[in-house]
N, C-alpha and C positions, 0 to 999 in steps of 0.2 A: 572801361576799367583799365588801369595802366599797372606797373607793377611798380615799387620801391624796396629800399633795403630790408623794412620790413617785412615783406610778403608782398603778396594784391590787393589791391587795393579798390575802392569804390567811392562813384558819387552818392553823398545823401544832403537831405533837407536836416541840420541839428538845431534844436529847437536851445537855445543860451541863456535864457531870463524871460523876463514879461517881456511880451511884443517882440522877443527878438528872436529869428531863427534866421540859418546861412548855411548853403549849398557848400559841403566839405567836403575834403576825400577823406575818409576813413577806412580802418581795417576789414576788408571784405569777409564776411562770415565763414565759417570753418562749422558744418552739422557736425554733433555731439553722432553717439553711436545712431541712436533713434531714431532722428532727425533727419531731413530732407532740406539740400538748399534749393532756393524759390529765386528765380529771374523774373523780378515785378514786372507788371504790365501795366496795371492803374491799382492805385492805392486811393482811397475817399478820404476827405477830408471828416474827422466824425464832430459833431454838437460838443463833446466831451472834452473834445483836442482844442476847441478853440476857449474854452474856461482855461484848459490848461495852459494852452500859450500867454494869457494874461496874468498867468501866475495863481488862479482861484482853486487850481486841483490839487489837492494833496495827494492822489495818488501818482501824481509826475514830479518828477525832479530834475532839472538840467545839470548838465549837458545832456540831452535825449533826443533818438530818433522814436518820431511819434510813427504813428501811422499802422493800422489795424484791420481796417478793409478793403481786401485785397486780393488780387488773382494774378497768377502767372504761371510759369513752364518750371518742371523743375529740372533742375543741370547739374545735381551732385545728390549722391548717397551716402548716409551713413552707415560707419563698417557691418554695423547688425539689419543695413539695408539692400546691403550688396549687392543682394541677387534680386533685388526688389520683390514687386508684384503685379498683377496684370493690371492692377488699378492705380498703382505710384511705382512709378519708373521712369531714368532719365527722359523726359521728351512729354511728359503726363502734364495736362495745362489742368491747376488746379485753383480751387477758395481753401481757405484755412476758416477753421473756429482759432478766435484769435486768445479766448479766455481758456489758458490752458488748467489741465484738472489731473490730479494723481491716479483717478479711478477705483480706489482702494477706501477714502475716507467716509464716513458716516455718509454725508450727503450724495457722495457718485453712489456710494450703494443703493439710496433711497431714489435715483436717477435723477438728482439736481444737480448733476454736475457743472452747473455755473455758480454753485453756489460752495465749491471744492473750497475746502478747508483750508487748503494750500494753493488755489490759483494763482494764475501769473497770467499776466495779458500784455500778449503779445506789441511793446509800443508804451508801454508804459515799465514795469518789472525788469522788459529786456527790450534794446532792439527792435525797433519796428520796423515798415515796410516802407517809408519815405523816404526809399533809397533800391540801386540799382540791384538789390540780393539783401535775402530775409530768410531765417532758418527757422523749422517748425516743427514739433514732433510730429513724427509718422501718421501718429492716432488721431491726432489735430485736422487731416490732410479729407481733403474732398475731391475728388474728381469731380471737373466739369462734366455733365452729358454731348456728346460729339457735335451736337448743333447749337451748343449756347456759345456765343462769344464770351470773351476775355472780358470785355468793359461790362456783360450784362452780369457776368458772373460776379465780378468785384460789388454788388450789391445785392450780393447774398446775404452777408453781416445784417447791416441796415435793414433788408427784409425780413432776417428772421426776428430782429428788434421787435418789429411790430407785429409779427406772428406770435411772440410770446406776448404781448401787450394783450394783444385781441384773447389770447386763447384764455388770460386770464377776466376776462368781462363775463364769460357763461356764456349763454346765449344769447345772441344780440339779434336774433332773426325778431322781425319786425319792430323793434327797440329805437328809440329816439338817441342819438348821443352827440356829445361836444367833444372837440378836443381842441386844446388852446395850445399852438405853436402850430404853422403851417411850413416849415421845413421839413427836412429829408424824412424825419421820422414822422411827423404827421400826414403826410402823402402817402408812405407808404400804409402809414395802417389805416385812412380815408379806403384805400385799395382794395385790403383786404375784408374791412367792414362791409365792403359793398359784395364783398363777394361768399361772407358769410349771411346776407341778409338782411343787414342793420337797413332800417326804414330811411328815416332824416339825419342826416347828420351835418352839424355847425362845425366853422372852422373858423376861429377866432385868430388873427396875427394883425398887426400893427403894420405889416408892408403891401403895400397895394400890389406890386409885381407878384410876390408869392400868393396873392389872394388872388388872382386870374388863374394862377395853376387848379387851385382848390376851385373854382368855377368852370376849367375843364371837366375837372375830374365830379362833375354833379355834385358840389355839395354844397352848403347855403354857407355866404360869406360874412363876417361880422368884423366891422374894422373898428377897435376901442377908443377909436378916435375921434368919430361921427356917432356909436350909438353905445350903449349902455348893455354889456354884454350878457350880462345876468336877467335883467330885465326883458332882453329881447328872447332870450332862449323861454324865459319863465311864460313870456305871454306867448309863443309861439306854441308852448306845451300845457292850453289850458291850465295854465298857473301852476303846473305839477314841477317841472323840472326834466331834464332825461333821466334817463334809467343809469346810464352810465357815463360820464366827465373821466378826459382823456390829459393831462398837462402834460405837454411834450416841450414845457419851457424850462420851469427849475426857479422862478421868484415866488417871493413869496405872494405879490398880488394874483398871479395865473394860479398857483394852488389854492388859493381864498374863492376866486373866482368857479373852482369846480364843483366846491362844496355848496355853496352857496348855487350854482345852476342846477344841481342833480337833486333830484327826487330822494323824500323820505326812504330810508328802507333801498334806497341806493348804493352805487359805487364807485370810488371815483379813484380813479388808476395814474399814480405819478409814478412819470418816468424821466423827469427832465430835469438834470444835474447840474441848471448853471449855479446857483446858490448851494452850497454846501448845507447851509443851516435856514430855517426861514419860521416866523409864527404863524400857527395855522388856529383855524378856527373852532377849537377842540370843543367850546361848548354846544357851539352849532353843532357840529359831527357829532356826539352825544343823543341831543335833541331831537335829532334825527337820526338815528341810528343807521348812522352810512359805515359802509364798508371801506374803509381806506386799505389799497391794495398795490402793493410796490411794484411795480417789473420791470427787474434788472436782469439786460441780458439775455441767455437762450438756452435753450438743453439742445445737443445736438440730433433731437425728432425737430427741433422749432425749425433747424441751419435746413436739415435734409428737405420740410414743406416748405421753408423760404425759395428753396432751387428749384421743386416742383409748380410753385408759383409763376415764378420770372419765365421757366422753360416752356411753359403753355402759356404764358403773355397775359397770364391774369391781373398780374402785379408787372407795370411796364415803366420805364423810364420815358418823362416827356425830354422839353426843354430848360425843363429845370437842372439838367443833368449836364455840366458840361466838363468836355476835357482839358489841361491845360499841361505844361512843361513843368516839370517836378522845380526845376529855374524861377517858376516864377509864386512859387508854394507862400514863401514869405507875404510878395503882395495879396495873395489870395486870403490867407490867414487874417490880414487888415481889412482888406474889403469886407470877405464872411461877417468879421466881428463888427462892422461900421456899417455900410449901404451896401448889402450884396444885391438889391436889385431882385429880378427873378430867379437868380438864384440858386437853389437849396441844394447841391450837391456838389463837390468839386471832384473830380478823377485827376490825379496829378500822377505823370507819366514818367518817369525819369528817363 
């Protein structure tokens, strides 16, 4: 951080058009009363961020600092924070919920507060954390546990993704299921299915590097390129289907694909935002009277069992995890979107 005539200042990653983002100095953040400022540690690159870097998200707009999962120390208070607390106070290495919520409206009342009437997500709305300092409300603020790292903690977000994914399938103890996308969010909820019980579980992706992850991690690999992914799951499942089809992609062929795998009387859980709009196979879902079941996001029980996860190593980072220099976020943003290879998570460090 240097200073100018402006004030302080800081490096970040600003995301300027499609394809284009560059390491700037911008004005360093100044917490509202509330709020807490955050000296990043590793921020994730998220599935979301990278639609939006190519221009496909309407919830981003350039110039923007992207960047939403994330851990760090915090190194300033705001006036109504002053005195802190034993749990956020200067020197408190902490995760944020990045989807901020009023707490007041219909939905925080009804405890869906990802679903706040008025959210703002952290990295889109305002300000993200692809930069050296990020500001958070208070309420927003998680303390790490004394023995989690920084880097494990930064995939909080991401975990609790797929803890609210899982928690809306029902029961999955002994349950057959697919999920089509074998990135960040399909590893991690592969993770947690196994740890609520789910029997077999398919992992459909189209990269042979990310399907060695999902072959670590026990689960049967299906590459759409060599075999016919409906057909393989179908005869795998004495012709029934799974009980529950997971799309952690966002096309329209990967949501065609789940309906079409999953059992009558089924359900099949989209979560993946590359396509904004797509056709789906409404007369089939009919036909079969599947449950089509959105999960976006997390209530902060999903954030707090995402960290209870990570902290007992139930839910662990392989090699698919790696770190990099916030410096080099742009290339990384190209590669993710083009060959990332094995892949599936990027930690960029400023």
């Amino acid at each position: 951080m240097s200073e100018s005539r402006g004030g302080a200042v800081m490096n970040a990653l600003v995301w300027t058009g499609p394809s284009e983002a560059v390491v700037q100095q911008v004005p360093r953040p100044v917490p509202a009363a509330d709020e807490v400022l955050i000296e990043v540690a590793y921020c994730g690159i998220c599935g979301s961020e990278l639609s939006g870097y190519l221009g496909h998200n309407a919830l981003r707009k350039p110039p923007l600092v992207m960047g939403h999962e994330f851990s760090g120390e915090i190194v300033a208070l705001g006036p109504e924070m002053a005195k802190g607390t034993p749990a956020l106070a200067v020197g408190s290495r902490v995760t944020v919920d990045p989807m901020i919520y009023d707490g007041t409206c219909s939905q925080c009342r009804a405890g869906r507060q990802h679903l706040c009437l008025n959210r703002q997500l952290i990295g889109a709305g305002r300000p993200g954390a692809f930069a050296q300092f990020v500001t958070a409300p208070a309420h927003m603020v998680f303390p790490l546990p004394a023995d989690m790292s920084l880097r494990i903690g930064a995939l909080s977000e991401p975990t609790a993704c797929a803890v609210r994914a899982v928690s809306l399938m029902g029961d999955v103890r002994g349950r057959d299921m697919l999920i089509v996308g074998a990135g960040a969010i399909g590893l991690l909820t592969l993770q947690v299915l196994r740890h609520r019980g789910a029997s077999q579980v398919f992992i459909a992706d189209t990269n042979l590097a990310r399907l060695a992850n999902v072959a670590a991690l026990g689960a049967v690999t299906l590459n759409p390129r060599e075999v016919d992914v409906v057909s393989y799951v179908l005869d795998a499942t004495g012709g029934e289907g799974v009980a529950v089809s997971m799309d952690a992609v966002g096309k329209a062929v990967t949501r065609a694909q789940c309906v079409a795998a999953t059992v009558r009387g089924g359900r099949v859980v989209l979560s993946g935002l590359h396509e904004e709009s797509s056709i789906m196979p409404v007369a089939d879902i009919i036909r079969k009277e599947q449950v089509i079941q959105a999960a976006f996001c997390y209530t902060p029980t999903n954030v707090r069992e995402a960290m209870d996860l990570l902290g007992r190593g139930v839910v662990s980072a392989g090699d698919w995890v790696i770190d990099a220099p916030l410096a080099d976020g742009a290339m990384w943003f190209d590669r993710l979107v083009g060959d990332p290879g094995p892949v599936a998570k990027v930690l960029l460090v400023p």
